[in-house]
N, C-alpha and C positions, 0 to 999 in steps of 0.2 A: 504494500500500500504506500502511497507516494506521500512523504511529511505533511505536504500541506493538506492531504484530502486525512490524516487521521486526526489532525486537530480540529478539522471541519466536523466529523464526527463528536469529537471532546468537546467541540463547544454545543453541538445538538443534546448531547447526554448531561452536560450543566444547566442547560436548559430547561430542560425534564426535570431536574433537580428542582424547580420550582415549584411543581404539581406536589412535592414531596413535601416540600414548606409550606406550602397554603393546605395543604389538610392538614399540618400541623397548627397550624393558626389557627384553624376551624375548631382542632380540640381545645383551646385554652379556655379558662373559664370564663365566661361571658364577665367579669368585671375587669378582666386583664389582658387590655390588649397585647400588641406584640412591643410596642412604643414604653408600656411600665415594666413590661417582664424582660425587656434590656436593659430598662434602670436595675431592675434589683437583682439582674444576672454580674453586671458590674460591679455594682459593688459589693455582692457579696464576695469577688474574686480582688479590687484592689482593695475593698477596704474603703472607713468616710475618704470625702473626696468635696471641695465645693464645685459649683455647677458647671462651670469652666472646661473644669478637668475632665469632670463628666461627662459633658458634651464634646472635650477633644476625642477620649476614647471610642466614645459612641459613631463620631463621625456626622452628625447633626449639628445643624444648628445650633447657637442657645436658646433662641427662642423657643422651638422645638421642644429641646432637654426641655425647658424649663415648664412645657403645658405638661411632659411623661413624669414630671418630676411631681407637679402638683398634683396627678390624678393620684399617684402613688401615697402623699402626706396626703390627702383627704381620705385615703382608706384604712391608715395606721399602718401603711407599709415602709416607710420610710421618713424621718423626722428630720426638722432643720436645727439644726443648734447653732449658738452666733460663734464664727470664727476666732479665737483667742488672739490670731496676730492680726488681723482687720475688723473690726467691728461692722463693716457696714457688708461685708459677705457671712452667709451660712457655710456647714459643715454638712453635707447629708450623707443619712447614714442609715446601714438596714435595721429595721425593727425585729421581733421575735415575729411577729406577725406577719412581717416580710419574709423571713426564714419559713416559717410556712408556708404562705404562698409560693415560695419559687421550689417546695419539698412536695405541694398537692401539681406544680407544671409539669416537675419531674415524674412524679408516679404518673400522670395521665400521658404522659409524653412515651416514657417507656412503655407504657402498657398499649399503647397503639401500635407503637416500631415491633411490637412483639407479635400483635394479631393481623397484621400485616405482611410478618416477613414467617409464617410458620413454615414457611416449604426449605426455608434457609438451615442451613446445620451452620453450627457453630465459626468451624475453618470459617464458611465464606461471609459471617458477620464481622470479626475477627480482620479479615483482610480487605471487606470496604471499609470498619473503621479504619483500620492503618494506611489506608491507600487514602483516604480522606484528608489524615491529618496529617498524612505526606505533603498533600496538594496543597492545604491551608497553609504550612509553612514556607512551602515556596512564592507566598502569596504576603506573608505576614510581617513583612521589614519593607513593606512600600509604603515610603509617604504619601497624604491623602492627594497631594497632585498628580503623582504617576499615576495613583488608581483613578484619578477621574479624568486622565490625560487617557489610560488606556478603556475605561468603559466607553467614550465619546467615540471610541472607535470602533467600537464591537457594534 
């Protein structure tokens, strides 16, 4: 097969990959969209963080962050506390309650990838995960210019 025609292929099967996320979005809990459950997927993984930061990692807007951020502190998943070295920025941080919520995403999350992939044995869940987070880290040291210099092209 000729390089260019299997990346043509690679890029049809990332594609696909989409159908695979929006039924996952379909399962989340109707009070959580996908915009708070990357709030509180972040921070449970760096830790508080003010909005900023949040929104560098996330890749959004602040404006943005800042609507996921408040649907998340009106449901007691996530609290602001005032900044120690700026006063006029918060601190956000995940709640117990956020801890739960992102513990009821995961069990529905898994439990779908499960009744979906029953014809799978093991090996080959095993090797798309690791073929995944192969791909993701050849992905994961681009600044957010290259990556929107390279999607404008795709």
């Amino acid at each position: 097969m000729p390089e260019h025609a299997r990346f043509e292929e690679l890029q049809r099967q990332l594609r696909a990959v989409g159908v695979v996320k929006r039924t996952i979005v379909r399962n989340l809990p109707h009070d959580c969209a996908v915009g708070p459950t990357a709030v509180l997927s972040t921070l449970r993984r760096h830790g508080p963080m003010r909005l900023s930061r949040l929104a560098d990692l996330l890749w959004i807007d602040p404006s943005v962050t800042s609507r996921h951020v408040s649907h998340a502190v009106e449901r007691g998943w996530v609290e602001r506390t005032p900044d120690p070295a700026d006063g006029r920025s918060s601190i956000l941080s995940l709640t117990p309650s956020g801890l739960g919520m992102l513990e009821q995403i995961s069990t529905r999350t898994a439990q779908l990838l499960a009744d979906r992939m029953t014809d799978w044995d093991d090996r080959e869940i095993d090797q798309l995960t690791g073929l995944m987070a192969r791909l993701h880290g050849s992905f994961s040291d681009c600044p957010p210019t290259t990556r929107g210099a390279v999607s404008a092209q795709a």
